[in-house]
C-alpha positions in Angstrom: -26.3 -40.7 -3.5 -26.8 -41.7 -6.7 -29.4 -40.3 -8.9 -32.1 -43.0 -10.2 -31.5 -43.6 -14.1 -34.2 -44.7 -16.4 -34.7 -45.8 -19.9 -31.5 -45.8 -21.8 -29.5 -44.5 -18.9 -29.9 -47.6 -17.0 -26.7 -50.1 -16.9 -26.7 -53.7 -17.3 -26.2 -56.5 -15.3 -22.7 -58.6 -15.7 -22.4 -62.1 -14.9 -20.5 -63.2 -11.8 -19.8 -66.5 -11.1 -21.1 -67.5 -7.1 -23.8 -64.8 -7.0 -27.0 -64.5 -6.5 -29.8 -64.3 -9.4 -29.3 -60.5 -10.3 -32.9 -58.7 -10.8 -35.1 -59.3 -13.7 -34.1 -55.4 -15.1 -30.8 -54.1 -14.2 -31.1 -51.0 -11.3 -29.9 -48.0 -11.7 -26.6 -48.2 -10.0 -26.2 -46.8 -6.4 -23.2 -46.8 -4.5 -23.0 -49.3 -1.0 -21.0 -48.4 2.4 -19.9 -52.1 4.0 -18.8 -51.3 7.8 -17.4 -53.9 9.8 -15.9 -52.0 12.9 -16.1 -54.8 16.5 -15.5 -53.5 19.7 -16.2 -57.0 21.1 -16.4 -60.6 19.2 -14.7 -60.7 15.9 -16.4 -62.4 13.7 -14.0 -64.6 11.5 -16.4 -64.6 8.2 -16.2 -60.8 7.9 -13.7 -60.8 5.3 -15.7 -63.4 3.4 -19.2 -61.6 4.0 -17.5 -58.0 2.4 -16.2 -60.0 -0.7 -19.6 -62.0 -1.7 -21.1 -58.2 -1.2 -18.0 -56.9 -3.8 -19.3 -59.7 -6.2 -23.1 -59.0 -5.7 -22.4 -55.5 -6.5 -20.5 -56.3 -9.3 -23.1 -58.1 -11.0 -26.2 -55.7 -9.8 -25.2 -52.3 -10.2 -23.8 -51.3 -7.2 -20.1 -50.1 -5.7 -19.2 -51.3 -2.4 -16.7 -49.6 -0.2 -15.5 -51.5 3.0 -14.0 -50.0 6.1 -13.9 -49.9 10.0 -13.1 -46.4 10.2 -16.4 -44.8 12.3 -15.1 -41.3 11.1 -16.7 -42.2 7.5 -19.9 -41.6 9.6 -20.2 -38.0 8.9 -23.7 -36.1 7.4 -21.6 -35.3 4.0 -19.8 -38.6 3.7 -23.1 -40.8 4.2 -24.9 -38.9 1.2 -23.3 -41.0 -0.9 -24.6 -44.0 -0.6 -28.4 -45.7 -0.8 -27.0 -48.1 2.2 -24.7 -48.6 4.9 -24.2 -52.3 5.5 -23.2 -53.5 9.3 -21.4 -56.8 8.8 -20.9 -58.7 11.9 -20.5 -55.4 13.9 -20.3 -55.4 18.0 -20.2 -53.0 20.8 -20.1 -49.5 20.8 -18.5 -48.5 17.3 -19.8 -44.9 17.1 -19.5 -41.9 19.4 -22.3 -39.6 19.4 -21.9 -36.8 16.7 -21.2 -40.1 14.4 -24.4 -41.5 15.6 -26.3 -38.0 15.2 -24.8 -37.9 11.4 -26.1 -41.7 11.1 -29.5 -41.3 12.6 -30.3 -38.2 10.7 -28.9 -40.3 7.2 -31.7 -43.4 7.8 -34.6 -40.4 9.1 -34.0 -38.7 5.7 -34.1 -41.5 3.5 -31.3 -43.5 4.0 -30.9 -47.4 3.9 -29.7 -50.0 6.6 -28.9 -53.5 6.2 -28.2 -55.6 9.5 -26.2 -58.8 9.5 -25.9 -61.2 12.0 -23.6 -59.4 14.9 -25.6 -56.3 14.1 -27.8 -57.0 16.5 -24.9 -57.3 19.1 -24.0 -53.3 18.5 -25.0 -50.1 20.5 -26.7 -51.2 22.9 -26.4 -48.2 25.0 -28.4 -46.1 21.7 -31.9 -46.3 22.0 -32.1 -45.4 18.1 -30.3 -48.4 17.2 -32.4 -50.6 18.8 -35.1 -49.5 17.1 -33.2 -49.5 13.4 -32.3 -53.0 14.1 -35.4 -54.3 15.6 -34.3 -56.0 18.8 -30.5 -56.6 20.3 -28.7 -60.0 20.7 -29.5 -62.2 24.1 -27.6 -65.2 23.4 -26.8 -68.4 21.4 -26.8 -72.2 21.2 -23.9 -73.8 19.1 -23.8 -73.8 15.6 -26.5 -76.3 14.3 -29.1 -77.6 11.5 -32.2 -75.2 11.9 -35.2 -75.6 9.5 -36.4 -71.3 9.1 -39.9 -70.3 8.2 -40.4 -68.5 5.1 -43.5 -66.1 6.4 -43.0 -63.5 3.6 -42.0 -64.9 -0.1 -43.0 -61.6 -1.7 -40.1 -59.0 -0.2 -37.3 -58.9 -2.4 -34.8 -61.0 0.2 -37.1 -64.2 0.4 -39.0 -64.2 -1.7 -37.0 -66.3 -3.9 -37.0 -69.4 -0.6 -39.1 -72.3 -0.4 -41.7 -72.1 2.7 -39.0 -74.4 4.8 -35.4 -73.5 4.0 -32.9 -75.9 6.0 -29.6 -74.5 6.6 -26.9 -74.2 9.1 -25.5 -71.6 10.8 -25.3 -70.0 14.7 -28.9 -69.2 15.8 -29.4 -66.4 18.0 -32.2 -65.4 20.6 -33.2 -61.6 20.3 -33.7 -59.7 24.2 -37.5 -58.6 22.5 -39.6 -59.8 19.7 -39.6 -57.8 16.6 -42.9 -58.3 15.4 -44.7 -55.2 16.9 -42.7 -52.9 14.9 -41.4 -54.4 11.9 -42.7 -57.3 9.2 -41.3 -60.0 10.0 -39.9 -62.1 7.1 -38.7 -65.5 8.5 -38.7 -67.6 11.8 -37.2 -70.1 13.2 -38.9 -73.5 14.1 -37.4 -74.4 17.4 -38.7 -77.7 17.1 -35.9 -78.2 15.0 -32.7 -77.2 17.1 -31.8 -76.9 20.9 -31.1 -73.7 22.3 -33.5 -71.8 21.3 -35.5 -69.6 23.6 -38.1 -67.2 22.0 -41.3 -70.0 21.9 -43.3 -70.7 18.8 -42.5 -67.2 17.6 -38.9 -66.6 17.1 -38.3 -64.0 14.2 -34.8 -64.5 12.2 -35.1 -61.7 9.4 -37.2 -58.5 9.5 -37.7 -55.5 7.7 -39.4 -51.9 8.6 -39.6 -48.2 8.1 -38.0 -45.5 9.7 -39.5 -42.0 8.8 -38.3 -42.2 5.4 -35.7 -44.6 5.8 -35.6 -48.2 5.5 -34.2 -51.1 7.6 -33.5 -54.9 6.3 -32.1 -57.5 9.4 -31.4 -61.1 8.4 -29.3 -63.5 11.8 -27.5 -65.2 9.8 -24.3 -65.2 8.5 -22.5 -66.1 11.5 -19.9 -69.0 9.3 -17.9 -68.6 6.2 -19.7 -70.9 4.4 -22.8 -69.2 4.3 -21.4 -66.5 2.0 -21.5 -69.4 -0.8 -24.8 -70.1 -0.5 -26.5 -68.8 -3.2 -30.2 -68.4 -1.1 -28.5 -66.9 1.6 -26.5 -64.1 -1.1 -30.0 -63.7 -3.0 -31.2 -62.5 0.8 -28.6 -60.5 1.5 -28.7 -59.2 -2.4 -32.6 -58.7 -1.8 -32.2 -56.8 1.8 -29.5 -54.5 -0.4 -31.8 -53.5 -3.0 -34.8 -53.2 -0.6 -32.9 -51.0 1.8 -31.3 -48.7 -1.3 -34.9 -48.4 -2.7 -34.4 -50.1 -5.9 -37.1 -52.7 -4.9 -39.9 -52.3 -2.6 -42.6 -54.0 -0.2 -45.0 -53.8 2.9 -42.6 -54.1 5.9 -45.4 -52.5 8.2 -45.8 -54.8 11.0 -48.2 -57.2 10.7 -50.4 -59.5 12.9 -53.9 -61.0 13.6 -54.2 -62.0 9.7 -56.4 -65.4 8.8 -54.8 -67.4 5.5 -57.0 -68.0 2.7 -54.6 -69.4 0.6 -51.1 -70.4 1.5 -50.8 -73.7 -0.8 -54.6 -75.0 -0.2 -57.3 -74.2 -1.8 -59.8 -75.4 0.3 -62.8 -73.1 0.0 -61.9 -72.0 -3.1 -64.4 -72.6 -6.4 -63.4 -71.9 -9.8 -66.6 -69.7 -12.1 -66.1 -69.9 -15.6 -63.2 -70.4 -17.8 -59.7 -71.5 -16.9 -58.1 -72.8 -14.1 -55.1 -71.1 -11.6 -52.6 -74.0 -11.1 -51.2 -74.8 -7.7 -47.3 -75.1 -7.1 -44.6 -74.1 -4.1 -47.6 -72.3 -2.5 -47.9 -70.2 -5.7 -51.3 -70.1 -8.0 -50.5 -68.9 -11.3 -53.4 -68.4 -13.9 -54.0 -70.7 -16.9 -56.2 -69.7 -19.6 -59.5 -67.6 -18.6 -61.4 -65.5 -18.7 -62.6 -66.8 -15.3 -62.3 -66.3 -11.8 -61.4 -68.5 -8.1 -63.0 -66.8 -5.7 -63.2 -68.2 -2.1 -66.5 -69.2 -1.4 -66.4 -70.3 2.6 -67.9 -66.7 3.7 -69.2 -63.0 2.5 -67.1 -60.1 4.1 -67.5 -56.8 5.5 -65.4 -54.8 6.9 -61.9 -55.9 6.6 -58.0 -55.9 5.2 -57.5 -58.1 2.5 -53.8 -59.2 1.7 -52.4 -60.7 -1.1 -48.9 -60.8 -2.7 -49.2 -61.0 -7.0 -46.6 -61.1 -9.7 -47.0 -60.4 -13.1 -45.1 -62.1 -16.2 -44.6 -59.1 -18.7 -47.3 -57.4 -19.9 -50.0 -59.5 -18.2 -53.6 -59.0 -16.8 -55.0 -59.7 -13.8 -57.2 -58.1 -10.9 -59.2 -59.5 -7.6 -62.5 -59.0 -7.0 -64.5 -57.6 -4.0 -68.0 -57.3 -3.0 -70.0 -59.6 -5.2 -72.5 -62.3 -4.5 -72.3 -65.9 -6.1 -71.5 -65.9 -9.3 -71.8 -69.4 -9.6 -70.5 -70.1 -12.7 -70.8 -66.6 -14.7 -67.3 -64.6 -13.8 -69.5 -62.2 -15.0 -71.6 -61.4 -11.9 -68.3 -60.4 -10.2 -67.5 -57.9 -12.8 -71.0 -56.6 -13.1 -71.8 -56.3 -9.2 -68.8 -56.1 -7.4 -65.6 -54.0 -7.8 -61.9 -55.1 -9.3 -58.6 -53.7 -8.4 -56.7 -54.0 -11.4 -53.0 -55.4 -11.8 -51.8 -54.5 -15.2 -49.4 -51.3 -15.1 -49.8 -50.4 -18.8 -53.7 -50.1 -19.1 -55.7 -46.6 -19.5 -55.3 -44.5 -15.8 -58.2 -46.2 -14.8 -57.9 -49.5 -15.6 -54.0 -50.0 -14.9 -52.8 -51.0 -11.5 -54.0 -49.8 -8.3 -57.4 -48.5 -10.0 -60.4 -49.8 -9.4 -61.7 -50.9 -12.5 -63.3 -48.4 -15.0 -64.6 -46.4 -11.9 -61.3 -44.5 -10.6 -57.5 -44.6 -11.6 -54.6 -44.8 -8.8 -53.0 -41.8 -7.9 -50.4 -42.7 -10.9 -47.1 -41.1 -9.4 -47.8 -42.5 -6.2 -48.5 -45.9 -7.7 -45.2 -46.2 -10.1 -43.2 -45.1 -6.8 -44.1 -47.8 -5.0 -44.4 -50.9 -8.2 -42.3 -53.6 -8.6 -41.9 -54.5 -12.5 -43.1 -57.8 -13.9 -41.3 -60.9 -12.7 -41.1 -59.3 -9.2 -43.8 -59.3 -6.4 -45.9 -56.9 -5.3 -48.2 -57.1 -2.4 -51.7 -55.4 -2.1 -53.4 -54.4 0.9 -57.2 -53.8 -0.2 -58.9 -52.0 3.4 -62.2 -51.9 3.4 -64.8 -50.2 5.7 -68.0 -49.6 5.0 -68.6 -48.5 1.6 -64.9 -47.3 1.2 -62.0 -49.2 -0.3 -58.7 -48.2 0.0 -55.8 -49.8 -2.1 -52.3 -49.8 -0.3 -49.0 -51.3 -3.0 -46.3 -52.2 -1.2 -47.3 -50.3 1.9 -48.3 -47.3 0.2 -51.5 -45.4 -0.5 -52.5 -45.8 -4.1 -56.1 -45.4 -4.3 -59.1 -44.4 -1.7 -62.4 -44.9 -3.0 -66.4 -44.6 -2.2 -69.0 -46.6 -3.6 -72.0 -44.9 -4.4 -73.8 -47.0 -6.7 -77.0 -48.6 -4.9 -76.6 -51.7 -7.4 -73.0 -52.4 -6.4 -72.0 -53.4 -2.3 -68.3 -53.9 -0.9 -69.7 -56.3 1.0 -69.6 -59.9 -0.8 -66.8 -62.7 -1.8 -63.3 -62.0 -3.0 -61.8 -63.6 -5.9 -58.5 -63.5 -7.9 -59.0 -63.2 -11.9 -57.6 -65.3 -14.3 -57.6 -62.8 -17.5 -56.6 -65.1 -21.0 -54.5 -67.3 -21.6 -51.6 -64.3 -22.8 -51.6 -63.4 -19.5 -49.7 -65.3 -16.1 -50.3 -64.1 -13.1 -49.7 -65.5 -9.8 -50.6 -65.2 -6.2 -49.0 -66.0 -2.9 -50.2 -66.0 1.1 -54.0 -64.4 0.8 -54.9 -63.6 3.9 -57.4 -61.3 5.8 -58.3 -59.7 8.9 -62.1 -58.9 9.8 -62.0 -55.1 11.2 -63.4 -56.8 14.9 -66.5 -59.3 15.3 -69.2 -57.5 14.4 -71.7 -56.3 17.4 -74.2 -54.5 15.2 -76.8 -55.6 12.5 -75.6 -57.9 9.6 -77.0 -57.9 6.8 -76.8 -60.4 3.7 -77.3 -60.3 0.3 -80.2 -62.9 -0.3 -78.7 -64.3 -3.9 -75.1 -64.7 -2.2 -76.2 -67.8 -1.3 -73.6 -70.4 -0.4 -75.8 -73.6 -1.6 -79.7 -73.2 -3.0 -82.4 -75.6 -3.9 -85.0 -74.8 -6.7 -84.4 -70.6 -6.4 -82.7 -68.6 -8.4 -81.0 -65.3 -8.5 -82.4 -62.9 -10.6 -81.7 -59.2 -11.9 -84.3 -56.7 -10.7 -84.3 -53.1 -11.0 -84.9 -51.3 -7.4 -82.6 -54.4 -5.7 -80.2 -54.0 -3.4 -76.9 -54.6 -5.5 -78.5 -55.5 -8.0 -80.6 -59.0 -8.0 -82.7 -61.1 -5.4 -83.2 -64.7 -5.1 -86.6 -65.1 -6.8 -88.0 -67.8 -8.8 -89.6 -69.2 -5.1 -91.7 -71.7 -4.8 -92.7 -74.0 -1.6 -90.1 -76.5 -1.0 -87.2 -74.1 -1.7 -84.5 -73.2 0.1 -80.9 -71.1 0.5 -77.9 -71.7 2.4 -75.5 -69.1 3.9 -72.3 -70.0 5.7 -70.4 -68.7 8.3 -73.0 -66.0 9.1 -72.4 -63.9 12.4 -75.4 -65.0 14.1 -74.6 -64.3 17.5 -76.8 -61.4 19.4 -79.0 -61.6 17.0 -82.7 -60.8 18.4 -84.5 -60.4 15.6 -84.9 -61.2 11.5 -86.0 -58.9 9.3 -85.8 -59.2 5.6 -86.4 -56.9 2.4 -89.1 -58.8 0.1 -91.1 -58.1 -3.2 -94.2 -60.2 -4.3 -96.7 -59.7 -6.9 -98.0 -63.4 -6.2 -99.5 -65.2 -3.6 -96.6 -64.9 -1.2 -95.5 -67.4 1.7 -93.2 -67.9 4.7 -89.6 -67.6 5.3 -88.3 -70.0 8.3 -84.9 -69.1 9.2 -83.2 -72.4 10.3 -79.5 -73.2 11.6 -77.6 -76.6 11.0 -79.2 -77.2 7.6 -82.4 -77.0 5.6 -84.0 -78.8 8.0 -82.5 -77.8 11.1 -83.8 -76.1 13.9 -86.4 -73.3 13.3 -85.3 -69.8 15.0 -88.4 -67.5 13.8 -90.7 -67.6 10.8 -92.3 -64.8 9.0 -95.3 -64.0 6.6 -94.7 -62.5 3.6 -97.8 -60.9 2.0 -98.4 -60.0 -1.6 -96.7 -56.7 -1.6 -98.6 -55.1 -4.5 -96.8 -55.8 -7.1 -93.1 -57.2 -8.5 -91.6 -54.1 -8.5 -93.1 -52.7 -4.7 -90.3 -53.9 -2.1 -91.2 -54.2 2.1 -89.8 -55.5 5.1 -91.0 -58.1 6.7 -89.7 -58.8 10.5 -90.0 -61.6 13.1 -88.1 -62.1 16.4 -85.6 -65.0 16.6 -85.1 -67.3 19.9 -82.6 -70.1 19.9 -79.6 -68.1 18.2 -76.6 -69.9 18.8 -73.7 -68.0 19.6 -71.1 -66.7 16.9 -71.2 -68.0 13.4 -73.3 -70.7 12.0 -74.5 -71.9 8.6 -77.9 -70.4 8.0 -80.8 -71.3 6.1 -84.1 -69.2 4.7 -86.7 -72.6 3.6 -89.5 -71.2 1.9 -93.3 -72.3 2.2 -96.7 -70.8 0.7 -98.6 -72.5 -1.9 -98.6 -72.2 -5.6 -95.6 -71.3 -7.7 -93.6 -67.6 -8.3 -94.1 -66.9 -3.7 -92.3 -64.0 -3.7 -87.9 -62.3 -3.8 -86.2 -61.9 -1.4 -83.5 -59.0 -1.5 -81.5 -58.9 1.1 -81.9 -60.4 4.8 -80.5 -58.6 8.3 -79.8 -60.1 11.7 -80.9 -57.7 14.0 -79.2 -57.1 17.3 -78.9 -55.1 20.3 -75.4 -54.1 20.2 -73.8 -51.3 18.0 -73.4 -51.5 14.7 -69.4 -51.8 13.6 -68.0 -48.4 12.5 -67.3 -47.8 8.6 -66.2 -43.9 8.6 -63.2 -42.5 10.6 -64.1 -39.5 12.2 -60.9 -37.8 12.7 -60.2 -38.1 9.5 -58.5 -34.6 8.8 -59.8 -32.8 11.5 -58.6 -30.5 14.0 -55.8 -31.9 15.8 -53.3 -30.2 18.7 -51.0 -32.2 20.7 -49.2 -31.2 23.8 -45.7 -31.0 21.9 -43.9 -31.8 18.8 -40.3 -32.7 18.0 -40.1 -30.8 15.7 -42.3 -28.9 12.7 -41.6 -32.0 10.7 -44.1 -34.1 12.9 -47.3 -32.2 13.5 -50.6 -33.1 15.5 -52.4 -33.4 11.8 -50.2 -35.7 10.2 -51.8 -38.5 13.0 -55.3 -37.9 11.5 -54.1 -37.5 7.8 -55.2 -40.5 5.0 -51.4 -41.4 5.2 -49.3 -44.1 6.4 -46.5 -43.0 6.8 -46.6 -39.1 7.9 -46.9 -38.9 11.9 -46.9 -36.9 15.2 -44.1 -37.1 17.5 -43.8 -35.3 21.1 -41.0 -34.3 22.9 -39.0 -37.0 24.8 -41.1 -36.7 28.3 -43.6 -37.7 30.1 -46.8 -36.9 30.2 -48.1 -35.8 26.5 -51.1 -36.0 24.5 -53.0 -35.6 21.1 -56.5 -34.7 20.7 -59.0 -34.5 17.9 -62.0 -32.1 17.2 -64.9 -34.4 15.4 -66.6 -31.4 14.6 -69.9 -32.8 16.3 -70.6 -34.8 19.2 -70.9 -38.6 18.4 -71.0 -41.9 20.0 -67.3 -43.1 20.0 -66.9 -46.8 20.1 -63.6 -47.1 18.5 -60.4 -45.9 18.7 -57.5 -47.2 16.3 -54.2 -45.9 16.8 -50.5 -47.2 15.0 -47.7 -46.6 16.9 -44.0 -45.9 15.1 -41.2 -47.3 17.1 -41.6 -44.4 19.8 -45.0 -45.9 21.3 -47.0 -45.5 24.2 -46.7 -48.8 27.3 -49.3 -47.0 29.5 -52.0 -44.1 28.0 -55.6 -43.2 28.8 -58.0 -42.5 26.0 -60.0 -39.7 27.2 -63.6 -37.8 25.6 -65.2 -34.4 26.4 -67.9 -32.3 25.3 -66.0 -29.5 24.9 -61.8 -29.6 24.9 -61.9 -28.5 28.4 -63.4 -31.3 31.0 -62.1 -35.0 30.4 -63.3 -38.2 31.5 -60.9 -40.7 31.2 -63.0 -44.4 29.5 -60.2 -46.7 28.9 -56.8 -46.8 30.4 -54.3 -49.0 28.8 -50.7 -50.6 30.2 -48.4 -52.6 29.0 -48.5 -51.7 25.7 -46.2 -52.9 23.0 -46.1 -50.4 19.9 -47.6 -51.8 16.7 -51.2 -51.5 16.2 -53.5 -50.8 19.4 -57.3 -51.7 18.0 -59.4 -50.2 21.0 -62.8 -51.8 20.2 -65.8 -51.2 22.8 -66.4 -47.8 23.9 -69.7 -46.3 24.2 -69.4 -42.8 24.9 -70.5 -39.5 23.7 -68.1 -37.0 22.3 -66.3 -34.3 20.2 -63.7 -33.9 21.3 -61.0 -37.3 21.9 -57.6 -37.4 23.3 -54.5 -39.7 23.4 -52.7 -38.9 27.2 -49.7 -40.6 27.3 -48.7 -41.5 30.8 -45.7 -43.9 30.0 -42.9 -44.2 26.9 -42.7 -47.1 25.7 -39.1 -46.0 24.8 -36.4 -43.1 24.9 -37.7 -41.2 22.7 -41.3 -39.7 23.0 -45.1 -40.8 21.3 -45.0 -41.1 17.5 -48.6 -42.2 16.2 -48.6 -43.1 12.9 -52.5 -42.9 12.7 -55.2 -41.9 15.3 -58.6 -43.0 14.1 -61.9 -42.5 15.6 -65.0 -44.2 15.1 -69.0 -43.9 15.8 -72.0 -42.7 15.4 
C-alpha cells in the first residue's frame, strides 16, 4: 500500500471526460486491484465496469490493475493495494490459502468494494458472507426501479437525490443486511415487480470488518450503467471509502426517529438568521442564531446528524438547554455545544465541546472529512455524560459537573455569521428506552407560558426558574412522559405570599391530576419541595400544564418539577465500564475479554468457533442490574442467556434470548441483584464464534 501524502506531497486531480465529480482535494494516490474472475454467469458489462474504474482512477489518484488470475491473492501481493474491487464476480473463485491471504488483508486493514455479482460469489465461505453483507437469491427482469437514498452523507451517495430513478437488474439478497452493516439505499418495491424483500429491501451497504472496510452497491448489472455519471460517483465514493481516503458511520443502524429530513416542522428559529431549506439540506444564512427543535426536552439518548462545512466555516449543535425563546443566548449559557470548526483552539475546534473540553485531536483528524465533504455526528448521551462519535469514531467523552448546566434540554443546530455555511442533513434520534423511572423537567423549559417568566437565580437547578408568578398564570410542556406517574413533586422558592400549582393535561384548562400548596419558604433565595399525589395520569406522553393560583402578585419560582413513579429510574452510568472481564475463550490475543467492556467501538472479544462460550464482568459491588446492552460484530450470538451471581461461582440464569440477529441487542427490564454478570452463548449465530463489540451493564 501506498503511504498517505500530505501537504505538498499530495497530487492533483486531472480531468477525464465521462467521470464522476473527483473529490473537493485531490487524495493521496493509492493503488486499486479490479478482479473479475466468474465461475458461473458472465457478466457481459465487465469489460465496461473495469474501464469507467481505469478512468475514475485516472482522474482521482488511483492505479487500477485488472485480472482474473486468483493467484494475485497472496498476503504479499494484496499489500499493495487500499482495495480489491470484485466486478461482477460468481462462484467459487478462490481456493482456501487464497481466501486465508484475503481474509487476513480486509481483518488488517484492507478495503473491499462489491459490485453487483459480488453477491453471487463464495457462497460456501462463511467470511465472505459476512464481507459482503448477504448473498444473491434471485432476480426479476431488467426494469425502471425508483432507489431510496437513506444515507446522503457517505462518500457513495451522498451526492443522490432522496429518489434516484434508474434502470438496471434488481436483485433479492437470501438475508437482510441491516443488522450488520449501514445501510445506504433501498429499493421501493412499489415501483417494480419482482421484488421480494417487503418494505425493507437494502440495495447498497457499507460496514466494518476489524480494521477493514466493506462498500456493496447491486447495481451495475448493464453496460450502460457505467456512463452514468451518479452511478460512477457511487462506485468512485465506495472506492475512496473502502481505500480510507474518505470516511463515515457504517455501523448498523436502526430504531432512529427523524427530526429533520426536508421538514421542519417543530423546528423554531431564536435570534438572528435563518437556515434555508433545499433537497433535504438546511444550510445556514446569516446568524448569530440558532433552530432548535422545540416539540420535546430529551434525556437520555443518541442524537444523529450529518453536517458539511464550506471552508473555513463555523457551526456547532446545541444540547441540554431550556427555551431560549428568542435569546440564542440561553443555549450557549445553559446548555453545552459540540463544535464543527476544525481550525479553532483544541477546545473549541471540532469534536470539542465548547470551551469545556477539546476532542482527542489525533483521533478526531483520523476520522474528519475536509470542508465540502460530510461528516456525520453521533452525540450519545446518558445521564450527565456526553459522548461525541465522527464518522463512527470516538472523539470526545465528557461529564458534566456544573450544577447550573443539565444535558437534559432541547437540541439545536447553530447558525454562526453570515462568513460561515454550514449545512445539515437526516437529524434523527433514538431515546435510550421509555423511561420507567422519575422525570424530571426544568420548570423554565416551558413549551408555551402565559404571564411567567424565566428568570436567572443563583442556587437553581441549571441555572433559572420560571418566576415572575402571579394568579392566572400558567406553563405548558409537551410531550412529557407522564405515564406511571403516581406522584408530583416540585422544587419551589417564595419569599411572598405563595399559592397553588395544579398540574393539568390537555391544556391550561384541562383536567386537574393533583394540586399542591406552596408556602412562603422564607425567603427568595430558601428553595423546598413541595409534593402531591396525582390520579388520572393518562398513559405515555401528554402535554402538561402547571396553572398557578394564590392571591396577590410575585406567588412564588418554580425550579424544576418531577413525575414521580414506581418503576426504576432509567440507567445513566455503565457499570462494566473497564472492569474485570474473563471469557471462556479467545481467538486469539488480539481479541481479549476487556476490549468488550473498553469505551471503544470498535475493539472486541471474540471466542473460539464452538459452542457453548461466555463473557462475564466483575462490577466491583453488588448492584441492581436492569440493563444489559450488548453490540454484536458479524460473529453474533441467535440464542444466549444473560446470567448474574453474587459471587462468579453460582448463576441464575434472568433472561434467555433466541432468535437473535447480530446488531445491537438492547436488553431493557431486569431487576436483579448482582456483581458479577455473564454473556452464555448457547447458539452461533454463524461459523465463526461470539464477537461483542460492547457489553454494557447498567443499574443501581
Amino acid at each position: 500500500m501506498r503511504r498517505l501524502l500530505t501537504g505538498a506531497g499530495a497530487i492533483a486531480l486531472a480531468a477525464c471526460a465521462l467521470t464522476a465529480s473527483p473529490a473537493d482535494a485531490a487524495d493521496a494516490p493509492y493503488d486499486v486491484l479490479v478482479f473479475s474472475k466468474t465461475a458461473g454467469f458472465r457478466h457481459d458489462s465487465i469489460p465496461t465496469g473495469i474501464q469507467a474504474i481505469r478512468d475514475l482512477g485516472a482522474a482521482n489518484s488511483f492505479t487500477v490493475t485488472a485480472t482474473e488470475d486468483a493467484g494475485v491473492f497472496t498476503t504479499a501481493n494484496l499489500a499493495q493495494y487500499e482495495t480489491v474491487v470484485f466486478l461482477s464476480t460468481t462462484g467459487d473463485v478462490l481456493n482456501a490459502a487464497q481466501q486465508t491471504a484475503f481474509e487476513s488483508y480486509i481483518r488488517g486493514g484492507g478495503g473491499y468494494v462489491g459490485v453487483h455479482a459480488a453477491a453471487d460469489t463464495e457462497y460456501a465461505w462463511p467470511f465472505y458472507g459476512q464481507l459482503a453483507g448477504a448473498w444473491f437469491a434471485s432476480h426479476p427482469a431488467i426494469q425502471q426501479v425508483a432507489s431510496r437514498t437513506e444515507n446522503r452523507a457517505h462518500p457513495a451517495t451522498a451526492h443522490l437525490p432522496q429518489t434516484w430513478t434508474r434502470t438496471d437488474e434488481l436483485y433479492n439478497y437470501q438475508t437482510n443486511p441491516r443488522s450488520t452493516a449501514r445501510v445506504l439505499a433501498t429499493l421501493d418495491e412499489s415501483t417494480y415487480t419482482g421484488g421480494s424483500m417487503g418494505v425493507d429491501h437494502p440495495i447498497t451497504w457499507c460496514k466494518t470488518i476489524d480494521n477493514g472496510r466493506s462498500f456493496y452497491t447491486g447495481f451495475g448489472h448493464t453496460q450502460s450503467t457505467y456512463a452514468e455519471a451518479p452511478f460512477r460517483s457511487q462506485l468512485l465514493g465506495g472506492i475512496r471509502y473502502a481505500a480510507k481516503r474518505a470516511d463515515a458511520d457504517c455501523r448498523p443502524e436502526t430504531g432512529y426517529t427523524t427530526l429533520y429530513n426536508g421538514s421542519t416542522t417543530g423546528w423554531s428559529q431564536s435570534g438572528p438568521g435563518s437556515f434555508s431549506n433545499t433537497d433535504a439540506t438546511l444550510s445556514s444564512v446569516g446568524g448569530m442564531g440558532l433552530l432548535w427543535y422545540n416539540t420535546k426536552q430529551y434525556t437520555s439518548y443518541s442524537l444523529k446528524a450529518d453536517w458539511r462545512l464550506t471552508g473555513d466555516s463555523n457551526s456547532g449543535i446545541f444540547v441540554g438547554f431550556p427555551n431560549p425563546g428568542g435569546d440564542p443566548n440561553v443555549a450557549v449559557n445553559q446548555g453545552y455545544e459540540v463544535q464543527i470548526d476544525a481550525t479553532d483552539a483544541a477546545d473549541r475546534t471540532t469534536g470539542s465541546i465548547y470551551s469545556f473540553k477539546s476532542a482527542d485531536i489525533a483521533a478526531r483528524d483520523a476520522a474528519l472529512n475536509p470542508p465540502g465533504e460530510w461528516n456525520t455526528y453521533e452525540l450519545l448521551v446518558e445521564g450527565q455524560r456526553l459522548r461525541v462519535y465522527l464518522n463512527g469514531v470516538l472523539i470526545n467523552d465528557f461529564t458534566n459537573t456544573d450544577p447550573n448546566r443539565n444535558l437534559d434540554g432541547y437540541i439545536g443546530l447553530q447558525n454562526h455569521g453570515s462568513a460561515d455555511q454550514a449545512s445539515f442533513r437526516n437529524v434523527r434520534i433514538k431515546e435510550q428506552g421509555t423511561p420507567t423511572g422519575d422525570v424530571t423537567v426544568q420548570a423554565e423549559s416551558f413549551t408555551s407560558v402565559n404571564g411567567a417568566e424565566a428568570f436567572t437565580k443563583a442556587g437553581a437547578n441549571n441555572g433559572q426558574t420560571l418566576g415572575y408568578i402571579d394568579p392566572g398564570d400558567w406553563a405548558g410542556y409537551n410531550n412529557v412522559n407522564v405515564g406511571g406517574a403516581t406522584s408530583f413533586r416540585a422544587r419551589v422558592v417564595s419569599g411572598g405570599a405563595g399559592g397553588q400549582i395544579q398540574v393539568r393535561t390537555g391544556s391550561q384548562t384541562g383536567p386537574i391530576l393533583g394540586t399542591v400548596a406552596v408556602p412562603n419558604t422564607g425567603g427568595w433565595t430558601t428553595f423546598a419541595n413541595v409534593t402531591t399525589t396525582l390520579t388520572g395520569v393518562p398513559v405515555g406522553s401528554a402535554n402538561l400544564f402547571l396553572t398557578f393560583t394564590g392571591t396577590g402578585t410575585g406567588l412564588f419560582d418554580v425550579d424544576d418539577y418531577t413525575l414521580v413513579k414506581s418503576g426504576t429510574p432509567p440507567p445513566s452510568t455503565n457499570l462494566a465500564l473497564n472492569k474485570p472481564a474473563t471469557a471462556s475463550s479467545v481467538e486469539s490475543a488480539q481479541y481479549p475479554a476487556s476490549a468488550a467492556v473498553d469505551s471503544s467501538t470498535t475493539t472486541r472479544w471474540s471466542s473460539g468457533f464452538s459452542d457453548p462460550q461466555w463473557i462475564q464482568v466483575d462490577l466491583g459491588g453488588t448492584y441492581t442490574v436492569n440493563r444489559v446492552r450488548l453490540v454484536w460484530e458479524a460473529a453474533y450470538g441467535s440464542a444466549y442467556q444473560i446470567q448474574t451471581s453474587p459471587n462468579g461461582t453460582t448463576w441464575t440464569t434472568v433472561r434467555s434470548v433466541t432468535g437473535g440477529n447480530g446488531g445491537e441487542d438492547d436488553n431493557t427490564g431486569l431487576n436483579n441483584s448482582a456483581r458479577y454478570v455473564r454473556i452464555n452463548g448457547t447458539a452461533r449465530g454463524t461459523a465463526w464464534g461470539y464477537s461483542l463489540f460492547t457489553f454494557e451493564v447498567y443499574g443501581s
